[in-house]
C-alpha positions as CSV (number, residue, x, y, z in Angstrom):
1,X,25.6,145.6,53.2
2,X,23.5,142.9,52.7
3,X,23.6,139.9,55.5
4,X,25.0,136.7,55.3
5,X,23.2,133.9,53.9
6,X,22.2,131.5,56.5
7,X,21.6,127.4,55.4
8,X,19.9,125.4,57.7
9,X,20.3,121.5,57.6
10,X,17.3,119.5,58.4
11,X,17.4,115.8,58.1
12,X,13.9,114.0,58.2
13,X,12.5,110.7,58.5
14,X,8.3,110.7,58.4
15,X,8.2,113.8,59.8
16,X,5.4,115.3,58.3
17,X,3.2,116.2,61.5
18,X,6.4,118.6,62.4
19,X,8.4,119.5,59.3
20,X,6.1,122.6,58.3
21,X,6.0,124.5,61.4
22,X,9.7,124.0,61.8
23,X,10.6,125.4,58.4
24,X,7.7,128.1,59.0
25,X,9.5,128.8,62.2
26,X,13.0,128.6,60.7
27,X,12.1,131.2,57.7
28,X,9.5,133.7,60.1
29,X,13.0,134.0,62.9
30,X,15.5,134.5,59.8
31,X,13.4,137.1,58.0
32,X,12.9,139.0,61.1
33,X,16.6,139.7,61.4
34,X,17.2,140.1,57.6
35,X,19.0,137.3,56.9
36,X,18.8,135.6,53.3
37,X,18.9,132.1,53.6
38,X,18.2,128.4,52.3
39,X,16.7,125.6,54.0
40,X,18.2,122.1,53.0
41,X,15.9,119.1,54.1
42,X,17.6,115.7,53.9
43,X,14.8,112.7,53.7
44,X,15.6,109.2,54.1
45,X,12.8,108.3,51.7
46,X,10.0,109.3,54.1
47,X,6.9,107.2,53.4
48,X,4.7,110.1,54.5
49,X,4.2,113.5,53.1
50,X,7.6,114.9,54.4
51,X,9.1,115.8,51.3
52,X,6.0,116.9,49.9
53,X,5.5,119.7,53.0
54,X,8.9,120.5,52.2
55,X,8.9,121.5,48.8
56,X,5.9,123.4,49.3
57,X,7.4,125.5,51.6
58,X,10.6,126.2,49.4
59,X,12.9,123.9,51.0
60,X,15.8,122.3,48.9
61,X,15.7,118.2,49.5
62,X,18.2,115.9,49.2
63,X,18.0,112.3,49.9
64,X,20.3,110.4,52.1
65,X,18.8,106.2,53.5
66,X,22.2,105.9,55.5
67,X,21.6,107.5,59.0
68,X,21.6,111.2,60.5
69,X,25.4,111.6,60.5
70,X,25.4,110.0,56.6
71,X,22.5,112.8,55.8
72,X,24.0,115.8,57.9
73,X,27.2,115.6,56.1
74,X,25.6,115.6,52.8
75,X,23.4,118.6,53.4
76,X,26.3,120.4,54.8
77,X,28.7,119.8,51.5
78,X,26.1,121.1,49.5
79,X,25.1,124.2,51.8
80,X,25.8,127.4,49.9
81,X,25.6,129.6,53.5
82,X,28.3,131.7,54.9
83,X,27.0,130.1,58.3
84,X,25.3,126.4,58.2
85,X,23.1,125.4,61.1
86,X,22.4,121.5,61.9
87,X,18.9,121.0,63.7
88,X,16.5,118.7,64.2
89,X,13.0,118.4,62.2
90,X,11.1,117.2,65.3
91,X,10.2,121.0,66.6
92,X,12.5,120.4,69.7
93,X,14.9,123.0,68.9
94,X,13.9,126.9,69.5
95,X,13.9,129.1,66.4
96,X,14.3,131.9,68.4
97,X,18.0,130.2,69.4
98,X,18.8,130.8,65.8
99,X,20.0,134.2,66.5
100,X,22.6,132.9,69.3
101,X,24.0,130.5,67.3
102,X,24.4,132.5,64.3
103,X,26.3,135.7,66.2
104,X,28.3,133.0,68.0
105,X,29.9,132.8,64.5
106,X,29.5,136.3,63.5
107,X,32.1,137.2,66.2
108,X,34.9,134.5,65.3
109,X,34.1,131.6,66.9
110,X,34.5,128.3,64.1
111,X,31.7,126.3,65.7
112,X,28.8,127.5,67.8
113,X,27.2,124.4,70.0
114,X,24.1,124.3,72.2
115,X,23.9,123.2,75.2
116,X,21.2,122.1,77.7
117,X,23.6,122.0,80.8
118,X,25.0,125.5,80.7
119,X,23.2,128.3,82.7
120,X,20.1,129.3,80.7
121,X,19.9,126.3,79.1
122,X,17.6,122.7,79.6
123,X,15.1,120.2,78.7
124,X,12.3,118.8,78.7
125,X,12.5,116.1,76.3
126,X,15.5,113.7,78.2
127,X,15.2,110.7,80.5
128,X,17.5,110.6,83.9
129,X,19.6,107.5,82.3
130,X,20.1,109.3,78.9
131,X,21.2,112.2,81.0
132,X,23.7,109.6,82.9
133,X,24.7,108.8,80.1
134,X,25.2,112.4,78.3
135,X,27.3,113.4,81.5
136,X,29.4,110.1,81.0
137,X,30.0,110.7,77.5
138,X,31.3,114.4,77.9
139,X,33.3,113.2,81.1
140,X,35.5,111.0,78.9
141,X,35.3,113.3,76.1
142,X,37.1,115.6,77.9
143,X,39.3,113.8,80.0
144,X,40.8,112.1,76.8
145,X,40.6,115.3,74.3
146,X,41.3,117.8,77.5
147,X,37.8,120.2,76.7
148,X,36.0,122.0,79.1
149,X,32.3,120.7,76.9
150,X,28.7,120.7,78.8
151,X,27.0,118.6,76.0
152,X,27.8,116.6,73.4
153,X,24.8,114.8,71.9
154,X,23.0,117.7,70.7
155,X,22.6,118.9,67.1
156,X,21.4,122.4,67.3
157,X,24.7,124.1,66.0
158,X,26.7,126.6,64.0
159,X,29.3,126.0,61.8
160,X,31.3,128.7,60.0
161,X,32.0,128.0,56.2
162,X,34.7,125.9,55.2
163,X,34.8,124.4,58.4
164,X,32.7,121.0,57.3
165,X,35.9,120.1,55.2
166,X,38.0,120.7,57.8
167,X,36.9,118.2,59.6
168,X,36.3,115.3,57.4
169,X,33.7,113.8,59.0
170,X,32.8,110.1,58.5
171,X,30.1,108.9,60.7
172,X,27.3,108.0,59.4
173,X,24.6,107.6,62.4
174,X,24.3,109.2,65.8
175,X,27.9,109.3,66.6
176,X,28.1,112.6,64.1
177,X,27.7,115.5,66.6
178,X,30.3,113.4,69.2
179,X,32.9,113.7,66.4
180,X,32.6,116.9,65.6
181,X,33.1,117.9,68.8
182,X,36.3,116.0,69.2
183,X,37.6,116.7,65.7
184,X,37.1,120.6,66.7
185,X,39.2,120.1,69.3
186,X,42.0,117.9,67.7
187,X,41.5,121.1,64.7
188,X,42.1,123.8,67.8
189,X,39.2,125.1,66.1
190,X,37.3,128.0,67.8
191,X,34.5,126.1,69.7
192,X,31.6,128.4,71.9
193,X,28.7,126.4,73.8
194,X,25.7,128.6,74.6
195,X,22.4,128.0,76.2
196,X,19.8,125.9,74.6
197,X,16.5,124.8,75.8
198,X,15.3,121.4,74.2
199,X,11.6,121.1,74.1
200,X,9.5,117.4,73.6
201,X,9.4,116.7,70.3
202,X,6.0,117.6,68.6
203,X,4.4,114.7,66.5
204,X,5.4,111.4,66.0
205,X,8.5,108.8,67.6
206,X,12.0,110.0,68.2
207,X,14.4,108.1,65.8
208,X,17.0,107.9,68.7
209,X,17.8,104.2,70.3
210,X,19.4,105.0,73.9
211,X,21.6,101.9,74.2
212,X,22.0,101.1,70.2
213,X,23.3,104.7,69.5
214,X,24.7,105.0,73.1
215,X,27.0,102.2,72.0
216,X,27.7,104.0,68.6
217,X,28.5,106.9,70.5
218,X,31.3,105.6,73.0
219,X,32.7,103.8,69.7
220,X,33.0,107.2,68.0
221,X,34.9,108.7,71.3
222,X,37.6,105.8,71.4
223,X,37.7,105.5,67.4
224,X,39.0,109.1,67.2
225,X,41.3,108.1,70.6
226,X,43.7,106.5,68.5
C-alpha cells in the first residue's frame, strides 16, 4: 500500500538565503520514509529570488500580500495531502520532526502541534520577554478554553485532511496558529503536542513584531472568547 501523500505549507517573504535548503531538507526526510508528497510555497511577492529557488526545486507557489495567517489558509485550501504540515521557511524548524508530526496523525489524533516547552523539546531562537509573553498567552488560553496546551505561537504542525474547513479560520496575520488552537478546542477536535526544538533562523530578519503581533495575538484569544 502506497503511503499517504504528505503537503507541506511554506509561506515566504525574501527568503531566498533559506528557502532551498528547507525544501531540500523537507523532500530528502520525506523520501527517506517513502512518503509522496507536495510542497506548497506561499510568497508575498518576494523581491528576491524566493520564488525563483522554489520553482526550481519543484515546489507549487501560490501568492498571498495579506500576512502569514492570510497565506497559511490559502496553501492549506489548496493542499491535495492526506496530512498537511504548516512550517516556517526560515530553517528554524527540524526536518527530522517531520516524522513526529506526521505519525501524530497517522494514529488518530486531528491536529499534531509542536512544542518547545514539553520534555524533549526547546529553543534557541526566543528572547526571555517573548517567552513571558508565550507563557502568558497559553495561561489565558487555557484558563478561558479549559486546555492543558504548552505552546501556542508555534507553526510547526499537523493537520489531518478536512480538518482546515472545520475550523474556518479567518485570521489573516500572526494570530493564525493561536486560533487554531482554540477553535480545536471549541471543535473537541483530537489535539497532541509533541516535542520540538526551534533552532535560529538561518539567513536574513524574522518577520515577527513582538509587541505588534503580541497585541494581535491577545485580540485573537478574546475575539474567539465571545
Amino acid at each position: 500500500m502506497s503511503k499517504k501523500l504528505i503537503s507541506v505549507v511554506i509561506p515566504t517573504l525574501n527568503e531566498e538565503g533559506n528557502i532551498g535548503e528547507a525544501i531540500k531538507e523537507v523532500k530528502k526526510e520525506l523520501e527517506k520514509y517513502g512518503y509522496r508528497y507536495e510542497i506548497i510555497v506561499v510568497d508575498g511577492h518576494s523581491t528576491d529570488k524566493t520564488v525563483e529557488i522554489a520553482k526550481s526545486l519543484g515546489a507549487k507557489i501560490l501568492y498571498d500580500s495579506v500576512g502569514k495567517g492570510s497565506a497559511l489558509r490559502k496553501g492549506m485550501e489548496k493542499a491535495k495531502g492526506d496530512i498537511i504540515i504548516s512550517m516556517d521557511a526560515d530553517l528554524s524548524n527540524k526536518p527530522n520532526e517531520l516524522r513526529l508530526l506526521i505519525s501524530g496523525i497517522e494514529i488518530g489524533y486531528d491536529i499534531c502541534m509542536g512544542s518547545r516547552f514539553i520534555v524533549g523539546g526547546g529553543t534557541e531562537d526566543m528572547p526571555l520577554f517573548r517567552k513571558f509573553g508565550n507563557k502568558i498567552f497559553v495561561m489565558l488560553v487555557n484558563l478561558f478554553f479549559r486546555t492543558n496546551y504548552t505552546d501556542l505561537c508555534y507553526g510547526y504542525r499537523g493537520f489531518r485532511k478536512g480538518i482546515i474547513n472545520k475550523l474556518g479560520l479567518k485570521e489573516d496575520k500572526f494570530g493564525i496558529e493561536t486560533e487554531i488552537s482554540i477553535k480545536a478546542a471549541k471543535l473537541g477536535l483530537k489535539v497532541l503536542e509533541v516535542p520540538s526544538f526551534e533552532k535560529k533562523r538561518g539567513s536574513g530578519e524574522g518577520k515577527l513584531r513582538s509587541f505588534r503581533d503580541g497585541y494581535a495575538i491577545l485580540k485573537t484569544i478574546f475575539k474567539n472568547l465571545f
